[in-house]
N, CA, C and O atoms as a GROMACS GRO file, in nm:
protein
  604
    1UNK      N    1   0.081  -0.120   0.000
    1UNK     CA    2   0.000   0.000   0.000
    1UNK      C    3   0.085   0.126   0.000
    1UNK      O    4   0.072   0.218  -0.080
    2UNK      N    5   0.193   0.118   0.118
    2UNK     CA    6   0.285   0.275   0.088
    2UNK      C    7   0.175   0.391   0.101
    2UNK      O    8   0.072   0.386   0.169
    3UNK      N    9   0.217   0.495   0.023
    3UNK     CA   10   0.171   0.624   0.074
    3UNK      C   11   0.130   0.745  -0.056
    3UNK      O   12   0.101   0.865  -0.059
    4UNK      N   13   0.147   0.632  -0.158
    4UNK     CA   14   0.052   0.690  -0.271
    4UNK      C   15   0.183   0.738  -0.324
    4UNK      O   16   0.296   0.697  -0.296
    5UNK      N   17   0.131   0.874  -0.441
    5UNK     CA   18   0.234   0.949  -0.478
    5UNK      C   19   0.223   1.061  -0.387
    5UNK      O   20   0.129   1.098  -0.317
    6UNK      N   21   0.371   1.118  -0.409
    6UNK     CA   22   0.346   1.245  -0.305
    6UNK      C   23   0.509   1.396  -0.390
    6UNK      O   24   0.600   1.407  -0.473
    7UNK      N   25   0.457   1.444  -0.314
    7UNK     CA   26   0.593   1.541  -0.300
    7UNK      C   27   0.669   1.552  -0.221
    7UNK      O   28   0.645   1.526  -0.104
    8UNK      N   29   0.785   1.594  -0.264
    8UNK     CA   30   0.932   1.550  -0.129
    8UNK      C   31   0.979   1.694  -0.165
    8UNK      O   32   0.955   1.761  -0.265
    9UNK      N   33   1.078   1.730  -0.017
    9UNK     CA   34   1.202   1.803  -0.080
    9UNK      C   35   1.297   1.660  -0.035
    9UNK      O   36   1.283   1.611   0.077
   10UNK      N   37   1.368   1.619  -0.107
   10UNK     CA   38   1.486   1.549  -0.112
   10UNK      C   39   1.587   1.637  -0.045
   10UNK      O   40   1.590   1.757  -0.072
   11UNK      N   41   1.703   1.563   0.073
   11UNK     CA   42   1.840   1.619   0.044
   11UNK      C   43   1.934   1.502  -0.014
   11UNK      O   44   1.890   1.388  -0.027
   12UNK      N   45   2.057   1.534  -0.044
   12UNK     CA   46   2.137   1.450  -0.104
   12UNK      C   47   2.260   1.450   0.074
   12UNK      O   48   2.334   1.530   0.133
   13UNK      N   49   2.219   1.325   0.090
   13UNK     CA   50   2.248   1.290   0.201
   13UNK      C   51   2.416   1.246   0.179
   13UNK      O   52   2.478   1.186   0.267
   14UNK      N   53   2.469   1.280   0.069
   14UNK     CA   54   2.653   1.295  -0.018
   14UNK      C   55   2.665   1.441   0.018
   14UNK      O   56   2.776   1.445   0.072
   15UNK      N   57   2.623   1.544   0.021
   15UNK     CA   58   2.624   1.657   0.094
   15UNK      C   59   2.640   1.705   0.176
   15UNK      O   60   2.723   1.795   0.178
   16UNK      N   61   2.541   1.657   0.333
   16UNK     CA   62   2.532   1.701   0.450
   16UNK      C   63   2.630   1.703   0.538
   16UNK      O   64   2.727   1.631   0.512
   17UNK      N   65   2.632   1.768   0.640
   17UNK     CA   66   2.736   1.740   0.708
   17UNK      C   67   2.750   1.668   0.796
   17UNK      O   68   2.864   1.639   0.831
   18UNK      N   69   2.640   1.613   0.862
   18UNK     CA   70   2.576   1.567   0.973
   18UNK      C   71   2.539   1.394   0.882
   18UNK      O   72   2.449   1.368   0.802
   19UNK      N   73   2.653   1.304   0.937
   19UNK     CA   74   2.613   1.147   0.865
   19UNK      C   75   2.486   1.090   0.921
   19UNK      O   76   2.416   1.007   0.862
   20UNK      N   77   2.463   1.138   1.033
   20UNK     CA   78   2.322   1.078   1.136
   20UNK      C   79   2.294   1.090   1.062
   20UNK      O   80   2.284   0.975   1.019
   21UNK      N   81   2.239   1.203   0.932
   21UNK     CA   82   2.063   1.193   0.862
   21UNK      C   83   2.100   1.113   0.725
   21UNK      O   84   2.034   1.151   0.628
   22UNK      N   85   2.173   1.034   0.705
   22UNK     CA   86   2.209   0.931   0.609
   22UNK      C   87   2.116   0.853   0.632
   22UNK      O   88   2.093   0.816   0.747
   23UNK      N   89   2.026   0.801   0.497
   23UNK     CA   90   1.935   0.666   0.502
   23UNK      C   91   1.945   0.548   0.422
   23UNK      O   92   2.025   0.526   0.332
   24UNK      N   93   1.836   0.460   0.475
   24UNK     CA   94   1.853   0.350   0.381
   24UNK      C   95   1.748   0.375   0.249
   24UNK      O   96   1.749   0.327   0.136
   25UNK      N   97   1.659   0.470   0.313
   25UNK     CA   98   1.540   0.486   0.160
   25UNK      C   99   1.604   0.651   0.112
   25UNK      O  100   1.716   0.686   0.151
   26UNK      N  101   1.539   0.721   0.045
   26UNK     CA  102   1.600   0.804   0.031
   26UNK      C  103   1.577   0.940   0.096
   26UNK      O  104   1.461   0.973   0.123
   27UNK      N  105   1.667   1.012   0.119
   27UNK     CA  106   1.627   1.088   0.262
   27UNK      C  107   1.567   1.233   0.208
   27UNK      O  108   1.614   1.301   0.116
   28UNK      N  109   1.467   1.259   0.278
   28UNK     CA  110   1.342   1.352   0.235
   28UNK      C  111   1.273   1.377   0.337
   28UNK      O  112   1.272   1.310   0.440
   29UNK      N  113   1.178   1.524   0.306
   29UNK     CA  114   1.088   1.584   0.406
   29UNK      C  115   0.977   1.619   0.304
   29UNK      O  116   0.980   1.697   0.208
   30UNK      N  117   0.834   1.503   0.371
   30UNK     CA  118   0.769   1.521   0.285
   30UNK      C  119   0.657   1.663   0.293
   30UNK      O  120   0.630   1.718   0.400
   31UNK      N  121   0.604   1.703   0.169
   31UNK     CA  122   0.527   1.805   0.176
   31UNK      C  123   0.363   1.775   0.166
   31UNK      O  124   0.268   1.848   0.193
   32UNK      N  125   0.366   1.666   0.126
   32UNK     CA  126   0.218   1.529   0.082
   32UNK      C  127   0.257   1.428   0.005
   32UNK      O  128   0.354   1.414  -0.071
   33UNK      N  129   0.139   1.337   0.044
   33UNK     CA  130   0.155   1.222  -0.020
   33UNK      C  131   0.011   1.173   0.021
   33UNK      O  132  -0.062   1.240   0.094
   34UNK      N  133  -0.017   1.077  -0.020
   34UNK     CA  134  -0.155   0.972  -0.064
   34UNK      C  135  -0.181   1.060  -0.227
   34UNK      O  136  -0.289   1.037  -0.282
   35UNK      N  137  -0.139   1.101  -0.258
   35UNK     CA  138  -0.201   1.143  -0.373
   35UNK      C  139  -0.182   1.006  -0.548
   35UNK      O  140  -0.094   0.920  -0.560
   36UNK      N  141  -0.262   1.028  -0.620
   36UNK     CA  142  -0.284   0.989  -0.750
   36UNK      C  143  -0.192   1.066  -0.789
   36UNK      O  144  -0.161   1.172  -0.736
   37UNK      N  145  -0.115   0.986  -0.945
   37UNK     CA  146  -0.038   1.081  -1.018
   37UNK      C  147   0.012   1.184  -1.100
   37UNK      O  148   0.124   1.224  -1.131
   38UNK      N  149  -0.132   1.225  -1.132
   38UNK     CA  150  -0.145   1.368  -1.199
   38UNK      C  151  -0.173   1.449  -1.102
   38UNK      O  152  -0.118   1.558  -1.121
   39UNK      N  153  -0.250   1.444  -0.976
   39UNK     CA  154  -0.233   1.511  -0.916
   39UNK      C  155  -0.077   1.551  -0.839
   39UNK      O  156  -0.047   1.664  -0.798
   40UNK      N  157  -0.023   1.475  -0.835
   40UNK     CA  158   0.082   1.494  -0.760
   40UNK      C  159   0.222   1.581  -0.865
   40UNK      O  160   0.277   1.683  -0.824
   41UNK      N  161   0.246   1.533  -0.960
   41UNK     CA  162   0.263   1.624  -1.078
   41UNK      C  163   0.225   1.752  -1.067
   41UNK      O  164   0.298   1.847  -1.040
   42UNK      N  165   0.076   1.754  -1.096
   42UNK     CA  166   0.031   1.909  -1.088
   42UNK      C  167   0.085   1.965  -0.981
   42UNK      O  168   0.153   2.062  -1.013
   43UNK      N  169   0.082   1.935  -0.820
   43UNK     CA  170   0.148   2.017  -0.735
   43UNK      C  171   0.278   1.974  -0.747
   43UNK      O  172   0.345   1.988  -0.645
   44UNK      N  173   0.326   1.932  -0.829
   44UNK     CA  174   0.475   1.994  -0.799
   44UNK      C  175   0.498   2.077  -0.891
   44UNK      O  176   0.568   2.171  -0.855
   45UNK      N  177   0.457   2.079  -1.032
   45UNK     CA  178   0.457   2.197  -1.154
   45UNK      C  179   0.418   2.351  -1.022
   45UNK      O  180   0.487   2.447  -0.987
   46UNK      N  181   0.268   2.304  -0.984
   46UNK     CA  182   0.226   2.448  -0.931
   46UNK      C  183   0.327   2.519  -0.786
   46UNK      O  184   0.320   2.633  -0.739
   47UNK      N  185   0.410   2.414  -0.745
   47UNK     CA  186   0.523   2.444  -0.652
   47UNK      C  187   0.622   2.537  -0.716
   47UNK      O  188   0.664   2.651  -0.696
   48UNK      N  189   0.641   2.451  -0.790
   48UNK     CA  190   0.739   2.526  -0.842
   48UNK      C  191   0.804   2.630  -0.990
   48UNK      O  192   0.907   2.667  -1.046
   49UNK      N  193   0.626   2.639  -0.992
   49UNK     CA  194   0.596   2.780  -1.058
   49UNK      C  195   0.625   2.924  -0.984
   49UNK      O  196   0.672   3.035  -1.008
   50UNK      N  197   0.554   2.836  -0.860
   50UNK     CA  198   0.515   2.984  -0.764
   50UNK      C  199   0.672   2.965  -0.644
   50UNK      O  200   0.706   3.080  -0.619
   51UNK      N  201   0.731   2.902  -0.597
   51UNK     CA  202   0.818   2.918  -0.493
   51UNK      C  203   0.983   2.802  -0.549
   51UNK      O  204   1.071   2.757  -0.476
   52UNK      N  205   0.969   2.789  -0.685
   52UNK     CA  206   1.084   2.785  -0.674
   52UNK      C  207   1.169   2.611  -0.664
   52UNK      O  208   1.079   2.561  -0.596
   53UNK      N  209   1.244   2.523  -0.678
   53UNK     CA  210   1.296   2.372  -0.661
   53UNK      C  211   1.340   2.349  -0.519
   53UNK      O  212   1.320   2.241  -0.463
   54UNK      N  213   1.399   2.450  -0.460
   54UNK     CA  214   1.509   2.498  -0.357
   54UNK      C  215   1.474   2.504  -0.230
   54UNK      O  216   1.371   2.570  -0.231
   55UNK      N  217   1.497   2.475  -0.124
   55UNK     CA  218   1.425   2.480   0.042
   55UNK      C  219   1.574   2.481   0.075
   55UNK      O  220   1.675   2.451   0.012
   56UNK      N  221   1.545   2.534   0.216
   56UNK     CA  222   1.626   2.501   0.342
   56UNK      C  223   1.551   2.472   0.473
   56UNK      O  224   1.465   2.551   0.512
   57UNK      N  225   1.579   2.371   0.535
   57UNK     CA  226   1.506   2.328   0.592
   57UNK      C  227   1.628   2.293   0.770
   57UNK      O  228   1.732   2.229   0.781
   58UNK      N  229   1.552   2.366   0.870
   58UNK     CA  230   1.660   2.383   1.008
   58UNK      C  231   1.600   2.255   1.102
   58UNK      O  232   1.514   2.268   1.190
   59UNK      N  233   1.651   2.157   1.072
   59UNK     CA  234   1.649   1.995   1.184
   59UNK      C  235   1.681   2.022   1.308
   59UNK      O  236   1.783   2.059   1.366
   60UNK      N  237   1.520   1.984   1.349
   60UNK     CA  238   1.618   2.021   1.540
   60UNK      C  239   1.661   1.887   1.537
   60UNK      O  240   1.614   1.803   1.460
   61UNK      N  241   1.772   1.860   1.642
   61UNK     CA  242   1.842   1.717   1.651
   61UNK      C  243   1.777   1.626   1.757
   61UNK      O  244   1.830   1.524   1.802
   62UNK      N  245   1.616   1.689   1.804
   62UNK     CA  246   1.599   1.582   1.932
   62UNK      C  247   1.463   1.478   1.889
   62UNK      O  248   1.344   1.504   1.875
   63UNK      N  249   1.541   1.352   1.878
   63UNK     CA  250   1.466   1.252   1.784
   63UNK      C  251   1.299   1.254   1.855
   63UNK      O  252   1.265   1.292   1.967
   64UNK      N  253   1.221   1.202   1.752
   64UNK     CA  254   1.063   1.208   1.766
   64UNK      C  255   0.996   1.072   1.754
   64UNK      O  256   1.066   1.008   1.675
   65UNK      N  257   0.904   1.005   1.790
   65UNK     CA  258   0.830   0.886   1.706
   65UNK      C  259   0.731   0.923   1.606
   65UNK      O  260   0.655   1.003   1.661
   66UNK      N  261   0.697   0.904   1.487
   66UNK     CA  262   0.581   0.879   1.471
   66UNK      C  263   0.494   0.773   1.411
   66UNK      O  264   0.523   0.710   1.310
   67UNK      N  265   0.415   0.762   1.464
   67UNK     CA  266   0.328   0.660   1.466
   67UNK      C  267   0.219   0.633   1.298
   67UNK      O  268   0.199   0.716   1.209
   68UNK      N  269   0.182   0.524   1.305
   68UNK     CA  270   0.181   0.453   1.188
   68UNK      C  271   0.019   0.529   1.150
   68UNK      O  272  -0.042   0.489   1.050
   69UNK      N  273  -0.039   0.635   1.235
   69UNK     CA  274  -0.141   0.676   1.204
   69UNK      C  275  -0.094   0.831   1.171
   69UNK      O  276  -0.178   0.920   1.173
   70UNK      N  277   0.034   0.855   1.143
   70UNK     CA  278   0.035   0.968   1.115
   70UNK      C  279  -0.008   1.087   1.044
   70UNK      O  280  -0.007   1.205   1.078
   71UNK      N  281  -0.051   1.022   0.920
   71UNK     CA  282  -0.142   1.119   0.788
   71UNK      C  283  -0.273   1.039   0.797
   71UNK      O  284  -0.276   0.916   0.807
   72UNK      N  285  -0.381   1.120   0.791
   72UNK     CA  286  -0.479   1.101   0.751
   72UNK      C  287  -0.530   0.929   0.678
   72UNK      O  288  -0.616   0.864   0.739
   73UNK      N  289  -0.492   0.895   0.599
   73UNK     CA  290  -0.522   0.842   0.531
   73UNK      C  291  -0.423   0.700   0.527
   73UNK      O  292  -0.408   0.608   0.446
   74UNK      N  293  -0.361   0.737   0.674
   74UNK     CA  294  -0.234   0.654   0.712
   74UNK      C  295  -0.327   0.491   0.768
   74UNK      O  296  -0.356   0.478   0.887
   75UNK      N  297  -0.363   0.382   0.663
   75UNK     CA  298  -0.378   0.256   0.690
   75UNK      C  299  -0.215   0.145   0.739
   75UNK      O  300  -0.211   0.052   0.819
   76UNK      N  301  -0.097   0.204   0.652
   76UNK     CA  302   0.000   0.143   0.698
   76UNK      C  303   0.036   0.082   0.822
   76UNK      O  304  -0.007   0.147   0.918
   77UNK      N  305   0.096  -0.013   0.850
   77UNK     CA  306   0.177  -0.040   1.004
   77UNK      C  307   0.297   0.025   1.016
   77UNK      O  308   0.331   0.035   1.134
   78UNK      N  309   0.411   0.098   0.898
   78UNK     CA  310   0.494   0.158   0.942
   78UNK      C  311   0.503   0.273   1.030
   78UNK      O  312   0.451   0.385   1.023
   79UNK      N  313   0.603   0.202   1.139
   79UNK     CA  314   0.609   0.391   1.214
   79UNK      C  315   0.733   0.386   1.229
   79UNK      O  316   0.795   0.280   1.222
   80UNK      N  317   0.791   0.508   1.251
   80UNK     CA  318   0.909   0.544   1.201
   80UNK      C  319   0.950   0.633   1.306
   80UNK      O  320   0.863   0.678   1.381
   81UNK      N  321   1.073   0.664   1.321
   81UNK     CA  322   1.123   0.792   1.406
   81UNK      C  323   1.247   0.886   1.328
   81UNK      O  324   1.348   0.839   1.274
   82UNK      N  325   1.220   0.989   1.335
   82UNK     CA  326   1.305   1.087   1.264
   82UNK      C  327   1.320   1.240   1.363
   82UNK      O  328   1.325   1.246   1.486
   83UNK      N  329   1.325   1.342   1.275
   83UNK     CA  330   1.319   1.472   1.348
   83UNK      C  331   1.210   1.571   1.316
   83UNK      O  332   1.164   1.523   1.213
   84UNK      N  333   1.158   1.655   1.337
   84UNK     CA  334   1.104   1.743   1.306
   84UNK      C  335   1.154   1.874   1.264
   84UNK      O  336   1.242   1.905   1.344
   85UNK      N  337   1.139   1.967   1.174
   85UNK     CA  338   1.171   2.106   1.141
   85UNK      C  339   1.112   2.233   1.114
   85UNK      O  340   0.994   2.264   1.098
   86UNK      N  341   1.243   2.320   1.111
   86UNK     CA  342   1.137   2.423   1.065
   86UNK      C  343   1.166   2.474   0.909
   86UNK      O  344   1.263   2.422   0.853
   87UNK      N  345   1.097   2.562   0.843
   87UNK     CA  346   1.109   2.578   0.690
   87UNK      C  347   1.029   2.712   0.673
   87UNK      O  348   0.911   2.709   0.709
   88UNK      N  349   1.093   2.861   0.610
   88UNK     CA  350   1.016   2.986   0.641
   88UNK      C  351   0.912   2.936   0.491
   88UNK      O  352   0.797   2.979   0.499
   89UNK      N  353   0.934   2.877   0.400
   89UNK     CA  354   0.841   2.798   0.293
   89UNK      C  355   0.703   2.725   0.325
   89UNK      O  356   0.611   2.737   0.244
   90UNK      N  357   0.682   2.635   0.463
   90UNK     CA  358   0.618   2.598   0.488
   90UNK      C  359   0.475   2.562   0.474
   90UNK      O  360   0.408   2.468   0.430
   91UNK      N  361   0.447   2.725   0.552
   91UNK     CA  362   0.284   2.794   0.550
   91UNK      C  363   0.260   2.835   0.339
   91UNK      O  364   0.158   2.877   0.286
   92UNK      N  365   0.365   2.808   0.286
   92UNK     CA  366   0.302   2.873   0.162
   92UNK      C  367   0.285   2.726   0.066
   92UNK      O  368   0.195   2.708  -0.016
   93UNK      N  369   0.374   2.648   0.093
   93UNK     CA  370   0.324   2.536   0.098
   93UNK      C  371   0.198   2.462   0.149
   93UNK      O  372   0.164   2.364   0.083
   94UNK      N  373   0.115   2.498   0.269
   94UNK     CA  374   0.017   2.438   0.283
   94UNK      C  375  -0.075   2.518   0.187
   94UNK      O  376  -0.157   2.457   0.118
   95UNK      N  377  -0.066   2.632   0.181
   95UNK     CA  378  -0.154   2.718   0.117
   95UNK      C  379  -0.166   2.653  -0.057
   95UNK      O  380  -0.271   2.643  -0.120
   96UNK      N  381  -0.073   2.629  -0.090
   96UNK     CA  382  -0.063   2.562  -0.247
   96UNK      C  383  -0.148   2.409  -0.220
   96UNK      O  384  -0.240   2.375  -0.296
   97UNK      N  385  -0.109   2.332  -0.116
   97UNK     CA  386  -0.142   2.234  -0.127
   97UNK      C  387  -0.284   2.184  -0.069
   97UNK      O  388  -0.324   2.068  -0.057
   98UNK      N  389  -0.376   2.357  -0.021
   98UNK     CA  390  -0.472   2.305   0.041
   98UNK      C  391  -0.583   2.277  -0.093
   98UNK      O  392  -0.696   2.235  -0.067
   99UNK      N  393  -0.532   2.309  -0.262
   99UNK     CA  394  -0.645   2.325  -0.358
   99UNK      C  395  -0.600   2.170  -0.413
   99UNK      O  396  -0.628   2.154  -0.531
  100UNK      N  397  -0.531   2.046  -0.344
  100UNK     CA  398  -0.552   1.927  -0.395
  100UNK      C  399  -0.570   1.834  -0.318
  100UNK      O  400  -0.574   1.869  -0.200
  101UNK      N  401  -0.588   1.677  -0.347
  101UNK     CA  402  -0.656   1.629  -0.269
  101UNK      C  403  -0.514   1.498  -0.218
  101UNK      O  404  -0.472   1.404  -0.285
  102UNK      N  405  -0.470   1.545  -0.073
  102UNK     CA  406  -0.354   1.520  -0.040
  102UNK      C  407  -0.327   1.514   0.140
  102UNK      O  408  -0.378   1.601   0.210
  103UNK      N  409  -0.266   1.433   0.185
  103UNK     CA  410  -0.233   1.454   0.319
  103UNK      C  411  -0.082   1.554   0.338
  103UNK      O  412   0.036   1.538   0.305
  104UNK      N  413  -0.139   1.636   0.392
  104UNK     CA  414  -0.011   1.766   0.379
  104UNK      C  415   0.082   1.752   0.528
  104UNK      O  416   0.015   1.785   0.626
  105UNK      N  417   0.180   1.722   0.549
  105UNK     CA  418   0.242   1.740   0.631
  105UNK      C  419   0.247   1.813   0.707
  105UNK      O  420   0.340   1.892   0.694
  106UNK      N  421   0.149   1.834   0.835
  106UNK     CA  422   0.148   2.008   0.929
  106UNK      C  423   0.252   2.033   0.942
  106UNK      O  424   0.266   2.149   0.904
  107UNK      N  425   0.387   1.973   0.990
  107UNK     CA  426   0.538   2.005   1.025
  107UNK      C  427   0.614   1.932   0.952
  107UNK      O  428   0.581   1.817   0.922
  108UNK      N  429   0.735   1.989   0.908
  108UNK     CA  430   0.873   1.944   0.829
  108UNK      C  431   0.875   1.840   0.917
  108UNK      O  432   0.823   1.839   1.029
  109UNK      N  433   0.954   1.723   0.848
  109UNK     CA  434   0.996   1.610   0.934
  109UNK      C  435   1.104   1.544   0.838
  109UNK      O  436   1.105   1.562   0.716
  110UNK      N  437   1.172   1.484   0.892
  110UNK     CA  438   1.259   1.357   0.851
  110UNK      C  439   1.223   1.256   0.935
  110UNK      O  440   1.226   1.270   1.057
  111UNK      N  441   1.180   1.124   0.865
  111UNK     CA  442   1.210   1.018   0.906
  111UNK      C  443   1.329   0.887   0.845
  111UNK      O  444   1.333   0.826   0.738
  112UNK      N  445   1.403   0.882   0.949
  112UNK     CA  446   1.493   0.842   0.953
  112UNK      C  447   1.510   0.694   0.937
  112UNK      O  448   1.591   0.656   0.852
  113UNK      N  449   1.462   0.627   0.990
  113UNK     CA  450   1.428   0.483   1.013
  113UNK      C  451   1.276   0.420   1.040
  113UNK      O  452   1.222   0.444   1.148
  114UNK      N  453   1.207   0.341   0.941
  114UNK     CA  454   1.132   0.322   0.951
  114UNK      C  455   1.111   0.172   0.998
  114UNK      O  456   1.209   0.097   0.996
  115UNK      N  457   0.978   0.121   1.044
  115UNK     CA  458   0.962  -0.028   1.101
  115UNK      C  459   0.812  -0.067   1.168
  115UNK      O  460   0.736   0.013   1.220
  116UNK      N  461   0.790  -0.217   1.150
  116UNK     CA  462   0.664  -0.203   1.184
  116UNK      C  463   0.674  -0.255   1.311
  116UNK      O  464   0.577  -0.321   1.347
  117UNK      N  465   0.771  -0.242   1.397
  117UNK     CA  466   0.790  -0.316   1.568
  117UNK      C  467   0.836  -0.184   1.601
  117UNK      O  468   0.936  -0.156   1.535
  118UNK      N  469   0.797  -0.091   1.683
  118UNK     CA  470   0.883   0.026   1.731
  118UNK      C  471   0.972   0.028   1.814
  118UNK      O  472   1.051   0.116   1.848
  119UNK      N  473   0.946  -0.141   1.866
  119UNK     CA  474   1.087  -0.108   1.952
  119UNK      C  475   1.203  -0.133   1.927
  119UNK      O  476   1.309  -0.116   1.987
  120UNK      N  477   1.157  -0.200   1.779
  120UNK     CA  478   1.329  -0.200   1.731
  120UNK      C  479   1.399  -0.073   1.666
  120UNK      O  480   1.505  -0.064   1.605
  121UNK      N  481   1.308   0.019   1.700
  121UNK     CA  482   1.343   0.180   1.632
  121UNK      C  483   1.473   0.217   1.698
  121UNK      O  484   1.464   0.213   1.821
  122UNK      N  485   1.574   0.247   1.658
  122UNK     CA  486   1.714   0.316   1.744
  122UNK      C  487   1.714   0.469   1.729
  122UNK      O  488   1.795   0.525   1.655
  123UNK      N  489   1.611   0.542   1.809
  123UNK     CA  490   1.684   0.721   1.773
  123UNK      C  491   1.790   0.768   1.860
  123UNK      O  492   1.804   0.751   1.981
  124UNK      N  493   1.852   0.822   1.790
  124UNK     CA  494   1.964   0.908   1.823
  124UNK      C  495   1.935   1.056   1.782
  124UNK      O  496   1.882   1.104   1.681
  125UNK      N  497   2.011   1.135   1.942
  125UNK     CA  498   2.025   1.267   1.930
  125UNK      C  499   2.110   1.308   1.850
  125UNK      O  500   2.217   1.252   1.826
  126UNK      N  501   2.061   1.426   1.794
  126UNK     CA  502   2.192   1.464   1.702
  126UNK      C  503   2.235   1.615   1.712
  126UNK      O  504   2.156   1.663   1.794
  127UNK      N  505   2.314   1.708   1.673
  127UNK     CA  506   2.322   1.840   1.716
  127UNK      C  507   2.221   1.888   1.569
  127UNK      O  508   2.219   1.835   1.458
  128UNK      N  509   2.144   2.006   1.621
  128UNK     CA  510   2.066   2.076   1.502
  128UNK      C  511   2.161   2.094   1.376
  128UNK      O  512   2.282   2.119   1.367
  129UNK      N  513   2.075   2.076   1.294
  129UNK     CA  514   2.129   2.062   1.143
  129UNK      C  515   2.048   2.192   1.040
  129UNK      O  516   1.942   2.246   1.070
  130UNK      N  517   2.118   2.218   0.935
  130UNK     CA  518   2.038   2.316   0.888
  130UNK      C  519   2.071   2.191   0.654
  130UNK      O  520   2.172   2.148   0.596
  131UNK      N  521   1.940   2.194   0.622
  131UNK     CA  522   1.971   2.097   0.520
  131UNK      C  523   1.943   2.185   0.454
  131UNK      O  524   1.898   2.291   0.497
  132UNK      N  525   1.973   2.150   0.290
  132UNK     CA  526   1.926   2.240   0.169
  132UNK      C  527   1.842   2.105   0.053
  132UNK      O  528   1.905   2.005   0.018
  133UNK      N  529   1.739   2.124   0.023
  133UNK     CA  530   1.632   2.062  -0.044
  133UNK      C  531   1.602   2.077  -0.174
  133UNK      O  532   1.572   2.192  -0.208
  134UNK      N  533   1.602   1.982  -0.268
  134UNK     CA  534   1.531   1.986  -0.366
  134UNK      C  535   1.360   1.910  -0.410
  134UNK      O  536   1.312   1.806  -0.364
  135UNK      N  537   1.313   1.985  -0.490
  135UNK     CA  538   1.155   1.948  -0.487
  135UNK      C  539   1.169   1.867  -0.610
  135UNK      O  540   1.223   1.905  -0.714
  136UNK      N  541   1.098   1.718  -0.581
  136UNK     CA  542   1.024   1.605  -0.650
  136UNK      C  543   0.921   1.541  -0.607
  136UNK      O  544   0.868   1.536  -0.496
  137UNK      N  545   0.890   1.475  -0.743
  137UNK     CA  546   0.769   1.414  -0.705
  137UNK      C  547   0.797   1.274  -0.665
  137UNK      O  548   0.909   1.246  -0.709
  138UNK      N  549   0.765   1.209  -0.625
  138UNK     CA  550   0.806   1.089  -0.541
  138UNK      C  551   0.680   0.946  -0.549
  138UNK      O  552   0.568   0.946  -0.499
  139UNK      N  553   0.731   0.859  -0.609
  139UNK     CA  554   0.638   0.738  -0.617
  139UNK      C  555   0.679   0.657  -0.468
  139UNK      O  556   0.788   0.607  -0.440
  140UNK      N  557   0.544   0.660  -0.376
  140UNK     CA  558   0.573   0.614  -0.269
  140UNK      C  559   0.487   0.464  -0.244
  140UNK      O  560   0.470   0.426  -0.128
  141UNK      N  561   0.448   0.402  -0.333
  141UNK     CA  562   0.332   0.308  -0.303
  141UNK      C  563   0.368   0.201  -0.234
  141UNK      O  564   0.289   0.128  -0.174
  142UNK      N  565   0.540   0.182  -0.243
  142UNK     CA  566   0.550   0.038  -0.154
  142UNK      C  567   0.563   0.037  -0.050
  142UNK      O  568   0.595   0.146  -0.003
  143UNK      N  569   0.551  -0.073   0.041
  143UNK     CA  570   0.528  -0.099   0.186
  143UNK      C  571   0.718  -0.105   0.237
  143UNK      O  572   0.764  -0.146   0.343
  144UNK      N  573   0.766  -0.070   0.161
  144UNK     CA  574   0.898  -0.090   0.188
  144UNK      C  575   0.970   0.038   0.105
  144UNK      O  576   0.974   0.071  -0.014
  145UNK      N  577   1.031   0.099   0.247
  145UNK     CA  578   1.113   0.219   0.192
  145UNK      C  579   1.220   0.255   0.126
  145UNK      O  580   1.255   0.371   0.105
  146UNK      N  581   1.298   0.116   0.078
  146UNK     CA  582   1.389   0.136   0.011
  146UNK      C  583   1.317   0.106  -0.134
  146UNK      O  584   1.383   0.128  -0.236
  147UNK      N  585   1.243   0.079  -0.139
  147UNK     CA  586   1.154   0.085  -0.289
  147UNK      C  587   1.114   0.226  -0.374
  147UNK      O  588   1.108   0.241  -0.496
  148UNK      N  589   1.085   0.340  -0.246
  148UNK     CA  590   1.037   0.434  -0.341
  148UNK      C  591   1.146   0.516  -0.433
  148UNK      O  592   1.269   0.505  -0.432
  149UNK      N  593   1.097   0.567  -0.481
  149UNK     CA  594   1.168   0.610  -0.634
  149UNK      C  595   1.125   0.757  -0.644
  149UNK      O  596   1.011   0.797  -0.619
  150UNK      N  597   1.244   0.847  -0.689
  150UNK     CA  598   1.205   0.992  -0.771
  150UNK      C  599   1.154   0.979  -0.880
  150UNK      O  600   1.194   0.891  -0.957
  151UNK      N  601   1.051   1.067  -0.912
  151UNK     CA  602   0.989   1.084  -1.100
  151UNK      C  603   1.037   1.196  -1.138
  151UNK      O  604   1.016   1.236  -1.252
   0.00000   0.00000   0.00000
């Protein structure tokens, strides 16, 4: 099942400075997902008509859970633990993404490690990070995170 198509900012985790946010799927902060694939297309064309490919996005380093009911439309068993952030892009992002039909991420996040037993989740603190992002659209449908793929 997975999480539909969606939109990401990607970082290129060959970049960062900080190896903690290195993954095994590919490392991203999503902006939505459950979506169909023209829709998801369309908001990323209409993203990045109006604001641009480019984010920066400020990781606080104090790890989070979240739980497998996290989006709306969240039937999955994965839950995962990552970080949460902040992004001055955000709010204009929900605003783009409130005219499609999508589970929008209220807060930046990375998840880091995902699993369907949480207690085999390992978070680690890390010192705040500040990332730089690129916007794609993201095929997320499999139940396994090293499966999904950029379009």
């Amino acid at each position: 099942m997975g999480y539909g198509y969606g939109v990401w900012l990607v970082y290129d985790t060959d970049k960062i400075k900080n190896d903690n946010l290195k993954t095994e799927h590919i490392g991203h902060v999503t902006i939505a997902c459950f979506m169909e694939k023209p829709e998801a297309d369309a908001l990323y064309k209409e993203i990045e008509e109006n604001m641009g490919t480019n984010c920066e996005i400020d990781i606080n380093g104090t790890p989070d859970h979240f739980y497998s009911s996290y989006y709306e439309h969240d039937t999955n068993k994965l839950c995962a633990w990552g970080y949460y952030g902040t992004c001055d892009k955000w709010s204009l992002y929900k605003n783009i993404c409130e005219n499609y039909k999508c589970d929008f991420s209220s807060v930046p996040h990375i998840s880091k490690e995902y699993n369907i037993y949480p207690k085999l989740l390992n978070p680690l603190k890390i010192e705040n990070t500040r990332i730089k992002c690129s916007l794609y659209c993201a095929d997320i449908r499999s139940d396994f995170p090293v499966d999904w793929k950029l379009l």
